[in-house]
C-alpha positions as CSV (number, residue, x, y, z in Angstrom):
1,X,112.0,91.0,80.0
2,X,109.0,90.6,77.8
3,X,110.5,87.4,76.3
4,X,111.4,86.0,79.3
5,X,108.3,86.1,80.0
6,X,106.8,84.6,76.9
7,X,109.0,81.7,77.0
8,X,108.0,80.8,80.6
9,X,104.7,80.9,80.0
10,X,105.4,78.9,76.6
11,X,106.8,76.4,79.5
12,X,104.4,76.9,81.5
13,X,102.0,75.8,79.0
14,X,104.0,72.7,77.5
15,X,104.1,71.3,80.9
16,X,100.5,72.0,81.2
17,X,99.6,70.2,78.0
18,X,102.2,67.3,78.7
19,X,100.9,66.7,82.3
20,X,96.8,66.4,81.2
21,X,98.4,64.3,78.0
22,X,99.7,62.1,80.9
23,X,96.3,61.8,83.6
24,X,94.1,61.3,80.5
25,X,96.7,58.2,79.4
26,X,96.5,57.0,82.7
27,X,92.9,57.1,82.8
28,X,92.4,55.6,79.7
29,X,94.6,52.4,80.9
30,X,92.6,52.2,84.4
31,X,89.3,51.8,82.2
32,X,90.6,49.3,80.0
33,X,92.0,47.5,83.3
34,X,88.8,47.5,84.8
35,X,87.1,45.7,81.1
36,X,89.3,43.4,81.7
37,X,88.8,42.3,85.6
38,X,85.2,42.6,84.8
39,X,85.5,40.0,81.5
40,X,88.3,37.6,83.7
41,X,85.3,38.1,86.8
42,X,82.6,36.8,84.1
43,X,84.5,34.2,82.1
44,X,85.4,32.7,86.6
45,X,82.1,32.8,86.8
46,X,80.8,31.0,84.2
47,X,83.3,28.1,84.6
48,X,82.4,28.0,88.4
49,X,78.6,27.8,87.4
50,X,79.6,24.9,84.4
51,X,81.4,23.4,87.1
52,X,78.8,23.1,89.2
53,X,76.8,22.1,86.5
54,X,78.9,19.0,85.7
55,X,79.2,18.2,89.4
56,X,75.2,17.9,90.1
57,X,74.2,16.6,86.6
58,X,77.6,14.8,85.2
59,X,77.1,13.4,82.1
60,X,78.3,10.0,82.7
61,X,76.4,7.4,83.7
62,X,77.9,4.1,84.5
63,X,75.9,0.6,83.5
64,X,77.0,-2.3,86.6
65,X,77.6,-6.0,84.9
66,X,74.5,-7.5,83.4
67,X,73.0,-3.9,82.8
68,X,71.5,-2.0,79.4
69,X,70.4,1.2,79.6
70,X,68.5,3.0,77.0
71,X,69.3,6.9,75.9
72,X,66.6,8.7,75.1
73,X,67.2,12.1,73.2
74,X,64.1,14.6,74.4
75,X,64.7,16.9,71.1
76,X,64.2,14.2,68.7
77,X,62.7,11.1,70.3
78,X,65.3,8.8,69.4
79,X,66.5,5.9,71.7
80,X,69.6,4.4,71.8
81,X,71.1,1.0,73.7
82,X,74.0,1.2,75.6
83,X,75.5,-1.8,77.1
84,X,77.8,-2.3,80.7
85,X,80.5,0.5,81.0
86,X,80.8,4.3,80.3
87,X,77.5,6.0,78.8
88,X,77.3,9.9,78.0
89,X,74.2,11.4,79.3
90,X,74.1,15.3,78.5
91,X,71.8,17.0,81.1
92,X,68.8,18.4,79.8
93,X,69.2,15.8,76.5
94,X,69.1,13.3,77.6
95,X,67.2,10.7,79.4
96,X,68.8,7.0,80.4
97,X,66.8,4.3,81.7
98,X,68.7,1.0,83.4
99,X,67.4,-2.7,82.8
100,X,69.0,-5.6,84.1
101,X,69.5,-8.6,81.4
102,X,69.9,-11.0,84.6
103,X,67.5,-13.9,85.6
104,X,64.6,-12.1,88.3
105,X,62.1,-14.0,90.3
106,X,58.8,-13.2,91.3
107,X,56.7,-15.3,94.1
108,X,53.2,-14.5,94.9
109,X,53.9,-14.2,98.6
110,X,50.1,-14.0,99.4
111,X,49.2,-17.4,97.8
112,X,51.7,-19.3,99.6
113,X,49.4,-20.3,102.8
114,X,46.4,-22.2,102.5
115,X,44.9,-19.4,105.2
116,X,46.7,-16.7,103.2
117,X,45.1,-13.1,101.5
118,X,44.8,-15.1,98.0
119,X,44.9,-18.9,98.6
120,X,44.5,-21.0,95.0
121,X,41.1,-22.7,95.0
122,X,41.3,-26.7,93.8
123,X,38.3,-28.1,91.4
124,X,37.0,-29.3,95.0
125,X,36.3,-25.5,96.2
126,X,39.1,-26.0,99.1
127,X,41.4,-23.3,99.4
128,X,45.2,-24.5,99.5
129,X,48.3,-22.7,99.5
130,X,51.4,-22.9,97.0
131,X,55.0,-21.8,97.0
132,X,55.7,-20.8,93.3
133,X,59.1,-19.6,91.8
134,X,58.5,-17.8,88.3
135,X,61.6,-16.8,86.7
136,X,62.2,-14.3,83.5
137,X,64.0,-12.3,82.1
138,X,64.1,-9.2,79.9
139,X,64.6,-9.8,76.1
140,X,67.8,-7.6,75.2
141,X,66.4,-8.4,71.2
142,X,63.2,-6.8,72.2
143,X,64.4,-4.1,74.6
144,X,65.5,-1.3,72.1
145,X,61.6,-1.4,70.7
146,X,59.3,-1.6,73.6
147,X,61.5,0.4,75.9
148,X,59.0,2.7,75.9
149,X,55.9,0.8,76.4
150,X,58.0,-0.8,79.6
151,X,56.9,0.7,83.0
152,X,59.3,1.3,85.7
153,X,57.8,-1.2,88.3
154,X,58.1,-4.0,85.6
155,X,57.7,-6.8,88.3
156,X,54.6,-5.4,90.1
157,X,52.9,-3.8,86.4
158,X,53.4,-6.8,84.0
159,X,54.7,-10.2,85.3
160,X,52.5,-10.2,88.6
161,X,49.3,-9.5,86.7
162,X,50.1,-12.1,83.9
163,X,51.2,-14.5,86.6
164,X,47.7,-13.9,89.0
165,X,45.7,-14.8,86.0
166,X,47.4,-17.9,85.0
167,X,48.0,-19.7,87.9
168,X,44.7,-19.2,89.8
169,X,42.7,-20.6,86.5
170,X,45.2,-23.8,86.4
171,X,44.6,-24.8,89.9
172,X,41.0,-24.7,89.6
173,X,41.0,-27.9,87.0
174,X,43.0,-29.7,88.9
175,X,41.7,-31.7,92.7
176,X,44.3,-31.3,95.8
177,X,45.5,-34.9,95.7
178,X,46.6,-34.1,91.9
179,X,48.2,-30.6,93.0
180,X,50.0,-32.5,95.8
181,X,51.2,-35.4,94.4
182,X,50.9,-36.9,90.8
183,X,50.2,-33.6,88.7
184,X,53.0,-31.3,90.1
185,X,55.3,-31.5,86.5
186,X,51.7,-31.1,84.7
187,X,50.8,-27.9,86.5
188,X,54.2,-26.8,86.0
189,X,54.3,-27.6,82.0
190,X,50.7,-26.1,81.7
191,X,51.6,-22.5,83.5
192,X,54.6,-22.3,81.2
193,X,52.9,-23.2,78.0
194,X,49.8,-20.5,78.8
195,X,52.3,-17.5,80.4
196,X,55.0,-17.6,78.1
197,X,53.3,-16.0,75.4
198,X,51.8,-13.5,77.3
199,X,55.4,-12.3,79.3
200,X,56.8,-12.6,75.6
201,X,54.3,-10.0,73.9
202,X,55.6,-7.6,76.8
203,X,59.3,-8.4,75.6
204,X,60.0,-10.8,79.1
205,X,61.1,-14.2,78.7
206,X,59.9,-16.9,81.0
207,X,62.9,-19.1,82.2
208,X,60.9,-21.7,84.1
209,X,58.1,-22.3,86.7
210,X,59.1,-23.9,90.0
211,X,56.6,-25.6,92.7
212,X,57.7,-25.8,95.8
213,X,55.5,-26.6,99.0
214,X,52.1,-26.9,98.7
215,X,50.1,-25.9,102.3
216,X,47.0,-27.6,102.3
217,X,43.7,-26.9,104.3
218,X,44.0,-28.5,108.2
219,X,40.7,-30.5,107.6
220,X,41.6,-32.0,104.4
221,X,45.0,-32.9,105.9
222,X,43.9,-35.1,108.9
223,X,41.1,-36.9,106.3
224,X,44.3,-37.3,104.3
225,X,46.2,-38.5,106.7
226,X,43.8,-40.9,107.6
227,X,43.2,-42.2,104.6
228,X,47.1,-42.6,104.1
229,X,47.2,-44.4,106.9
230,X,44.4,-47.1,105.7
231,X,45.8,-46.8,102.1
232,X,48.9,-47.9,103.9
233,X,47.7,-50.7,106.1
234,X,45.7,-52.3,103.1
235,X,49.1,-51.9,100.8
236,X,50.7,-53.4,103.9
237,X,48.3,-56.5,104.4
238,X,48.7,-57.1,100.0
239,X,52.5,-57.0,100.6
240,X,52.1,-59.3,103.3
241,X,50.0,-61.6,101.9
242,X,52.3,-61.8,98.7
243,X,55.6,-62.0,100.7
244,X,54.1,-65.4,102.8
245,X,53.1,-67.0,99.5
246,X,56.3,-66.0,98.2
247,X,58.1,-67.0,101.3
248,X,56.2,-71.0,100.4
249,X,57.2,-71.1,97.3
250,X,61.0,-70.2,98.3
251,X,60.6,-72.8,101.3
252,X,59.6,-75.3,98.1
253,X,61.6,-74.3,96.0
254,X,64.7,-74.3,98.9
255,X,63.8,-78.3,99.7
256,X,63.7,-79.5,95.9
257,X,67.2,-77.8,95.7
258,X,68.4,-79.0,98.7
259,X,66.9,-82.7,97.3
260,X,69.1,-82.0,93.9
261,X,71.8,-80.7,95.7
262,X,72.1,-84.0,98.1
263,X,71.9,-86.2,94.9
264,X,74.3,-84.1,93.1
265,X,76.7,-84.2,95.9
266,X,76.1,-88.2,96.7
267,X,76.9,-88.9,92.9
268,X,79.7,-86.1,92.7
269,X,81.2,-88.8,96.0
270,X,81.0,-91.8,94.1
271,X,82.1,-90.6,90.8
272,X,85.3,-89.1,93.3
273,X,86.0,-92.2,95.1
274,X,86.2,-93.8,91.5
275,X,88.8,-91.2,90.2
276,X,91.0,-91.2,93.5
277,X,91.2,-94.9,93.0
278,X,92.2,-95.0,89.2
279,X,94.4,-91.7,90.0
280,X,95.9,-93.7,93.2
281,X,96.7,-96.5,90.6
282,X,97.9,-94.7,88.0
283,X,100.1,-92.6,90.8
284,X,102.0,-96.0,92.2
285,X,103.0,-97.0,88.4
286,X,105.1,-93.7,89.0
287,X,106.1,-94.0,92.7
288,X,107.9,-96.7,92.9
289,X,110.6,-96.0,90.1
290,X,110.5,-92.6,91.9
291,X,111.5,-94.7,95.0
292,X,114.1,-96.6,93.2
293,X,115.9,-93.7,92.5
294,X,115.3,-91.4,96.0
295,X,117.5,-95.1,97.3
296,X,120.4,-95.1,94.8
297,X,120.5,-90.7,95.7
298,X,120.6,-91.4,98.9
299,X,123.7,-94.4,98.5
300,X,125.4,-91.9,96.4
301,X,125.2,-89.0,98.6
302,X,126.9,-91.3,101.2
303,X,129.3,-92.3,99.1
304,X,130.5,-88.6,98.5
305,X,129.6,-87.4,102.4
306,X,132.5,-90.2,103.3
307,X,134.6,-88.6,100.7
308,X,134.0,-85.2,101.8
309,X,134.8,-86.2,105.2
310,X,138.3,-88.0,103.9
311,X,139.7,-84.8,102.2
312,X,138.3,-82.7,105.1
313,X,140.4,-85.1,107.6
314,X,143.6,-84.6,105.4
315,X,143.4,-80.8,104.9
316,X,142.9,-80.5,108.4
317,X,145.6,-82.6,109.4
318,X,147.8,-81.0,107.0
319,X,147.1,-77.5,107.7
320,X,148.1,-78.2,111.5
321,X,151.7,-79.7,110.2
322,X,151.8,-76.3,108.5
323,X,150.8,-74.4,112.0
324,X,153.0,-76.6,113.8
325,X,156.4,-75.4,111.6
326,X,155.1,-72.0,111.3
327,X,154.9,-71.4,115.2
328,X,158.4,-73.7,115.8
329,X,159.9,-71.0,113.0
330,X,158.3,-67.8,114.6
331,X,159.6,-69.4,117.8
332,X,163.5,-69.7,116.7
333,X,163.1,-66.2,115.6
334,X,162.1,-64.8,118.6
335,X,164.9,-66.4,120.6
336,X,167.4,-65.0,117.9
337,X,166.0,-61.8,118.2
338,X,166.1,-62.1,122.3
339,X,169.7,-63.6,121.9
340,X,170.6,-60.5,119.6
341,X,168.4,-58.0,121.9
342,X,170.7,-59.4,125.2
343,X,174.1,-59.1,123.6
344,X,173.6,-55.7,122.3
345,X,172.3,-54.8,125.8
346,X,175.6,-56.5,126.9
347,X,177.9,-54.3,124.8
348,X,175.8,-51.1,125.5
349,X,176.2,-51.5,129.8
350,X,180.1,-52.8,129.1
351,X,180.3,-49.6,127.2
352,X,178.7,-47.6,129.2
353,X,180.3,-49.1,132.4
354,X,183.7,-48.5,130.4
355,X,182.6,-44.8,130.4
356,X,181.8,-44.2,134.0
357,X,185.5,-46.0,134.7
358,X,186.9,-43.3,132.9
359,X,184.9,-40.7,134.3
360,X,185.7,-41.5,137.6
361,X,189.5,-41.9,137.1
362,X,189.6,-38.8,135.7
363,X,187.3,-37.1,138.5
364,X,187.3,-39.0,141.6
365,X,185.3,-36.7,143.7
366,X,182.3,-38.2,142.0
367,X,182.1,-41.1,144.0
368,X,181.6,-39.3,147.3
369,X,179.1,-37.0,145.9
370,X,177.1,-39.5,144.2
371,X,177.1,-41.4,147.6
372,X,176.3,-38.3,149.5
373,X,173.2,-38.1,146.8
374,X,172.5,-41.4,148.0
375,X,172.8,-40.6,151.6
376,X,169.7,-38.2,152.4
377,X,168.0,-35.3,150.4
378,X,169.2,-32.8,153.4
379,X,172.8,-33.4,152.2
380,X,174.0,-30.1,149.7
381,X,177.1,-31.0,147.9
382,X,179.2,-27.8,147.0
383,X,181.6,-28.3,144.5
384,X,184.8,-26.0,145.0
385,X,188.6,-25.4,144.4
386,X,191.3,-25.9,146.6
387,X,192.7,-23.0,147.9
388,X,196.1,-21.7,146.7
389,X,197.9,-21.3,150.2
390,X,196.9,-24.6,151.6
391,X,194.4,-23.2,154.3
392,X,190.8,-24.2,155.2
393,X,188.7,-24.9,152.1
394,X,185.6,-22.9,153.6
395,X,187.2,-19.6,154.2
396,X,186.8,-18.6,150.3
397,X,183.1,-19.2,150.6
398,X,182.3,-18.2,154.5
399,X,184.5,-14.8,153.5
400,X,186.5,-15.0,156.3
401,X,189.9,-14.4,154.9
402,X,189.4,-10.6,153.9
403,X,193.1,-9.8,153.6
404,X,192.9,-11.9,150.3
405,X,190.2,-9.4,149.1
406,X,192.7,-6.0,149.0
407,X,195.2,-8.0,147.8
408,X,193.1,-9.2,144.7
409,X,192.1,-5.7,144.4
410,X,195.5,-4.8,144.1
411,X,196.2,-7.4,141.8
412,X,193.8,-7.7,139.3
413,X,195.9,-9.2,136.4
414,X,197.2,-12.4,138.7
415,X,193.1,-12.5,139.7
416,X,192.2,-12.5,136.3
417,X,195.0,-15.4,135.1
418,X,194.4,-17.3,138.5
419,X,190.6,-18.8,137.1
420,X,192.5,-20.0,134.2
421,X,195.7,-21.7,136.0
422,X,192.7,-23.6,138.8
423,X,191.3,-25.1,136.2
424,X,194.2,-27.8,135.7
425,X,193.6,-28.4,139.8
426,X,191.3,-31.2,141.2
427,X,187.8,-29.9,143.1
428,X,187.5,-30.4,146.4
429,X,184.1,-31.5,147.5
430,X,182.5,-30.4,151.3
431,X,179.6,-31.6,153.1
432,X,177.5,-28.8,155.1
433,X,175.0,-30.4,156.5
C-alpha cells in the first residue's frame, strides 16, 4: 500500500512539474509575441511617418522648358545648376531656386502718360509720356556665381531701378520734337549703350530697347499742330510754286517736241513716198512674169479640167452598161428561180392532191364529214360502226338495245374478237344536230 502510494504521488508530482514546464513555455512564447507586434507596430509606423514625409516635402522638383534652378546644400554652402527635367531636392538639404532663361519685359507703366505718376521731363521742362519696351534676360554663364547675390523680385529689385535712372536722364538732353520724331533710334541706341553695362554687372542681359507711343502734353500738341499745319501750307505753296515752273518747262519742252516730231514725221513721208515708188518699180519688174505664168496655169488647168471631165463621162457611161447587165442578169435569175419556185409548187399540190384521191377512195365517209365541217359549227360528227344485225345505227350509242348487253356478258370471248373482225368494216357517219 505504501508504494502505491509513493508512486502516485511520484505521478502526481511528474505531472505537476510537466504541466508548470508547459504554462512557463507558453508564457515565454506570448512575451516574445508581443516583442514582436510591438517592433512590426514601430517599424508601420515609421514608414507611415516617412511616407508622409515624402508626400509633404518630395524630393523632386521638376524644372518647366526654359527653366534653371539652382541647389543649394545648407550643410556645406555649395550650389549646384540644374537644367529642365528631374531635380533631387532632399528636404531639410536642400534648397532650389527656379530662374527662367526666357526673354522678360519690363515697361515703366507709370511713365507711359504725359499726365502719369512719373512722366519723363524733355530739355524744354515739359512733361511727356513714353511707352517703353525693355527686354533681358538672365545670363545662364553668370547664373551659377551670382545666384546668390540675385533677389527673388529680380524685375522690381534690379532692372526697374537700373532702368528709372537711365531713361529719365536721356530724355532730359533731348527737346519733344526730337523725342517725337527725328531722335527716336538715338534715344533708343543711347539707353542701350548706358544700361547694358549696368543689367550686365547684375548677370541680366539687355536684348533691346523698344519705343513705342510717345503722349505728349495737350498744350504743346495744339501749338504743334498748328505749326504742322503752317509748316505744311508753306511746304505746300514751295511745291506749288515748283510744280507750275515745272509744269512751263514741260509745256516747252512738249511744243519743241511736238515741232521735231512734225518735221520728223513730214520727212519720214517723203523719204516713204520715195521708197514705195522705187519698191512699186522694182515690184512690176517681178509682176508681170508672175502674170505670164498665173495665164499659161490657168490654160493648163483647163486643159486637164476638160480631160477630167472626158474620163469622168466614160467611166460613168461605162459603169451604167455594167448596172444595166448586172440588173437584166439578176432579173433572168429571179424568173428562173420563180419558174423553179411554181413547178415545184405544182408537183407538191399534184402530189398532194394525188394523196387526198387515195384517201378518199379508201374512206369515203370523209367527204360528208368534211362538208358537214363546212356546214355550221353546231354540226358534231360521230364517227361509228355499223351494227352487226343490220338495225338502226343509233341504238349502240342511245343504249336502247339492252338485250345485246346480257348477251355480251355471256359471251365475252366473241365480245372480245368482235373489235378486231369491225375493223375490216367501213364507219358509218351520223349527223345529230
Amino acid at each position: 500500500m505504501t508504494e502505491k502510494l509513493e508512486i502516485l504521488a511520484q505521478g502526481l508530482l511528474a505531472l505537476l512539474t510537466k504541466t508548470v514546464a508547459a504554462v512557463g513555455s507558453l508564457i515565454g512564447g506570448a512575451a516574445a509575441i508581443v516583442r514582436r507586434a510591438w517592433m512590426l507596430i514601430l517599424a508601420l509606423g515609421v514608414a507611415a511617418a516617412a511616407g508622409y514625409g515624402l508626400y509633404t516635402h518630395p524630393p523632386f522638383k521638376t524644372l518647366e522648358r526654359g527653366e534653371v534652378g539652382i541647389r543649394t546644400n545648407k550643410l556645406t554652402g555649395d550650389t549646384t545648376e540644374v537644367r529642365d527635367g528631374l531635380a533631387v531636392v532632399i528636404p531639410g538639404l536642400h534648397e532650389l531656386r527656379r530662374y527662367s532663361l526666357l526673354d522678360q519685359v519690363y515697361r515703366p507703366t507709370r511713365s507711359a502718360k504725359a499726365d502719369g505718376e512719373a512722366p519723363f521731363q524733355s530739355i524744354e521742362g515739359l512733361s511727356l509720356g513714353v511707352d517703353l519696351t525693355i527686354r533681358y534676360a538672365l545670363d545662364p554663364s553668370k547664373l551659377g556665381t551670382m545666384a546668390k547675390k540675385l533677389p527673388t523680385d529680380i524685375n522690381g529689385e534690379i532692372v526697374e531701378p537700373a532702368v528709372q535712372g537711365v531713361i529719365y536722364k536721356a530724355f532730359t538732353r533731348y527737346s519733344v520734337r526730337d523725342i517725337f520724331s527725328a531722335k527716336r533710334g538715338d534715344i533708343q541706341k543711347e539707353i542701350e549703350d548706358e544700361l547694358k553695362p549696368k543689367l550686365a554687372s547684375d548677370g541680366i542681359l539687355l536684348r533691346g530697347v523698344l519705343m513705342g507711343q510717345v503722349d505728349l502734353p495737350h498744350e504743346y500738341r495744339q501749338g504743334m499742330e498748328k505749326l504742322l499745319a503752317e509748316e505744311l501750307e508753306t511746304e505746300k505753296m514751295k511745291y506749288t510754286l515748283d510744280l507750275k515752273s515745272k509744269q512751263v518747262q514741260q509745256t516747252e519742252l512738249e511744243a519743241q517736241a511736238d515741232k521735231v516730231k512734225r518735221e520728223t514725221a513730214a520727212e519720214a513721208a517723203g523719204n516713204e513716198q520715195v521708197i514705195a515708188a522705187k519698191a512699186q518699180e522694182e515690184a512690176m519688174k517681178h509682176v508681170l512674169p508672175f502674170k505670164q505664168k498665173q495665164i499659161e496655169q490657168r490654160q493648163y488647168e483647163a486643159e486637164a479640167e476638160k480631160v477630167s471631165r472626158v474620163k469622168t463621162a466614160e467611166g460613168t457611161a461605162e459603169a451604167r452598161r455594167i448596172e444595166a447587165s448586172g440588173e437584166a442578169d439578176s432579173r433572168r435569175k429571179l424568173a428562173d428561180v420563180e419558174a423553179y419556185r411554181l413547178e415545184t409548187i405544182g408537183k407538191v399540190a399534184s402530189a398532194q392532191l394525188e394523196r387526198d384521191g387515195a384517201l378518199i377512195t379508201k374512206n369515203p365517209l370523209l367527204i360528208q364529214k368534211t362538208m358537214a365541217d363546212k356546214l355550221s359549227d353546231k354540226i358534231s360528227v360521230i364517227i361509228a360502226p355499223p351494227p352487226a344485225a343490220g338495225g338502226f345505227i343509233g341504238s349502240a350509242l342511245l343504249g336502247a338495245n339492252q338485250q345485246n348487253t346480257s348477251r355480251k356478258a355471256a359471251q365475252p370471248s366473241e365480245q372480245d374478237e368482235q373489235p378486231a373482225d369491225g375493223q375490216n368494216e367501213q364507219p358509218a357517219s351520223v349527223g345529230i344536230n
